[in-house]
C-alpha positions in Angstrom: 56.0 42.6 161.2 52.6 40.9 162.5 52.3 38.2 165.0 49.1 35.7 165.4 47.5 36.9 168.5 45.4 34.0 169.8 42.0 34.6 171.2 41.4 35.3 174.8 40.7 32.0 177.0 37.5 31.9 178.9 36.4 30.3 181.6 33.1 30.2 182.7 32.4 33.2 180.6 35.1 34.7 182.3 38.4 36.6 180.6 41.5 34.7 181.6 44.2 37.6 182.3 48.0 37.0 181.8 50.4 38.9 184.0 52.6 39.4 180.5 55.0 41.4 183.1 56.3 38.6 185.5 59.8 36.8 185.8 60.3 36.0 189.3 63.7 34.6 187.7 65.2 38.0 187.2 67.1 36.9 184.0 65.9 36.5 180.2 62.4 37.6 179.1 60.5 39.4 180.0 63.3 42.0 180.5 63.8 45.3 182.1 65.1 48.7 181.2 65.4 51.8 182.8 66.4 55.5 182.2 67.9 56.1 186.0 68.1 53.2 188.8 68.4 53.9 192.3 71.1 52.0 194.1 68.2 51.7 196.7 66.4 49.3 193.8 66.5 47.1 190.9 64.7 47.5 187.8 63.9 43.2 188.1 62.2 44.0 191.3 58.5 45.2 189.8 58.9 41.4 188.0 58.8 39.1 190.9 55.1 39.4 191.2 55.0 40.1 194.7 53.3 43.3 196.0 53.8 45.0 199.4 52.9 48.2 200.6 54.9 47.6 204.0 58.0 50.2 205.4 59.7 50.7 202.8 59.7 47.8 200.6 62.7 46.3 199.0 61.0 44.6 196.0 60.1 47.7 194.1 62.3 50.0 191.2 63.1 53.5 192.0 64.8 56.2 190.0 65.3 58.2 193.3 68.0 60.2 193.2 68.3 60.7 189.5 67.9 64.6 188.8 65.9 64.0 185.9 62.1 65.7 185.0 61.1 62.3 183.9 62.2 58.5 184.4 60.8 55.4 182.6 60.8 51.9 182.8 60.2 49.8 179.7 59.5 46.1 179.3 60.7 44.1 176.8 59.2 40.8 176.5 61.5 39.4 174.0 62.4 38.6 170.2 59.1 37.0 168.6 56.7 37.4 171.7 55.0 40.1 170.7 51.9 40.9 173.0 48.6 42.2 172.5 48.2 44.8 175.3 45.5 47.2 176.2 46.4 47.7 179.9 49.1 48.6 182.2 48.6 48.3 186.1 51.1 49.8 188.2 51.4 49.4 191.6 52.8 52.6 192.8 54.5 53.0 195.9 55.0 56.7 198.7 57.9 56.5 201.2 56.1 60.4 201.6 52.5 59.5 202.0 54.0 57.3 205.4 56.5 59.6 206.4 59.2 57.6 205.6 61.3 58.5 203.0 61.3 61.3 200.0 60.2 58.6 197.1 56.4 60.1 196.2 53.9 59.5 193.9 55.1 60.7 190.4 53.0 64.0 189.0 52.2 62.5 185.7 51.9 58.9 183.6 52.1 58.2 180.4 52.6 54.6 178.4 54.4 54.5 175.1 54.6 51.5 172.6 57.6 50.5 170.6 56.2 50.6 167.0 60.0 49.0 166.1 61.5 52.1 165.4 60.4 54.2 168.2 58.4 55.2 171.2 54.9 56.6 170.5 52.0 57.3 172.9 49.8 54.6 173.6 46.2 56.3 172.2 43.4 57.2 174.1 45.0 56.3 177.7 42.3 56.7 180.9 43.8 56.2 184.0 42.1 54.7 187.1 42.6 56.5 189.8 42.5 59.4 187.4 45.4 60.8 189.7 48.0 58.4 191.4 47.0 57.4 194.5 49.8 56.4 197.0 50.5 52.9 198.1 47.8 51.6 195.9 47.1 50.3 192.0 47.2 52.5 189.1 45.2 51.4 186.1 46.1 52.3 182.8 44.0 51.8 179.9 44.4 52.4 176.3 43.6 51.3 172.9 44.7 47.2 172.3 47.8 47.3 170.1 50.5 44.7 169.6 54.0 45.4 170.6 56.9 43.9 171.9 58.3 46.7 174.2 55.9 49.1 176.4 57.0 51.6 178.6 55.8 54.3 180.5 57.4 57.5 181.7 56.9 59.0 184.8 57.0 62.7 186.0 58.1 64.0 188.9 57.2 67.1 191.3 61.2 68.4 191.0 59.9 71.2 193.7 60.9 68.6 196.5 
């Protein structure tokens, strides 16, 4: 299945960028998923386009607690919306880095694309910072594809 992607709006010779991931409503599309939640979180939090990096924030998603290697969180932003996406910006967030909590910086990244039938690797990803910096914005890039579900999986240091 294809989907008409229209052409990017300019302005002034400018790129008009659409934040594909927010729904400050926390109900319909686009919609959350995750492998583990936190009871310290939701997973609508991350959509409610606010960012702080303050004492521990409440509007954030963590899988704290959860035991596993790897968590992810997946967006799905609904039947017939497909989305042509070539970026994913996380804002990631260290209770460690301020000494005030165990939630750190995870050890690895990666985005996958639903292909609607399963996850696969979002090609040639670059990240910027190359390594996740704490309490600050994580840009990943990779080739433009058109999907309606993205996700990416995050790995943690189990050691702590």
């Amino acid at each position: 299945m294809t989907a008409p992607v229209p052409a990017p709006v300019t302005t002034n010779g400018r790129v008009k960028v659409a934040n594909y991931a927010s729904n400050p409503n926390s109900q319909g599309y686009p919609e959350p998923s995750v492998s583990f939640n936190s009871v310290l979180s939701s997973p609508w939090h991350p959509l409610d386009g606010r960012i702080f990096y303050d004492w521990i924030p409440t509007n954030r998603w963590t899988s704290f607690d959860s035991g596993n290697p790897t968590d992810w969180y997946s967006l799905n932003f609904g039947p017939g919306r497909a989305k042509n996406i070539s970026q994913v910006k996380l804002y990631v967030y260290s209770d460690v880095a301020t000494n005030e909590g165990r939630v750190d910086c995870p050890t690895k990244m990666e985005v996958e694309i639903y292909n609607g039938s399963s996850w696969i690797p979002a090609t040639n990803q670059r990240f910027t910072p190359e390594k996740c910096s704490p309490n600050d914005v994580t840009l990943i890039d990779f080739d433009s594809v058109i999907t309606q579900q993205v996700r990416v999986i995050f790995t943690r240091d189990v050691t702590n």
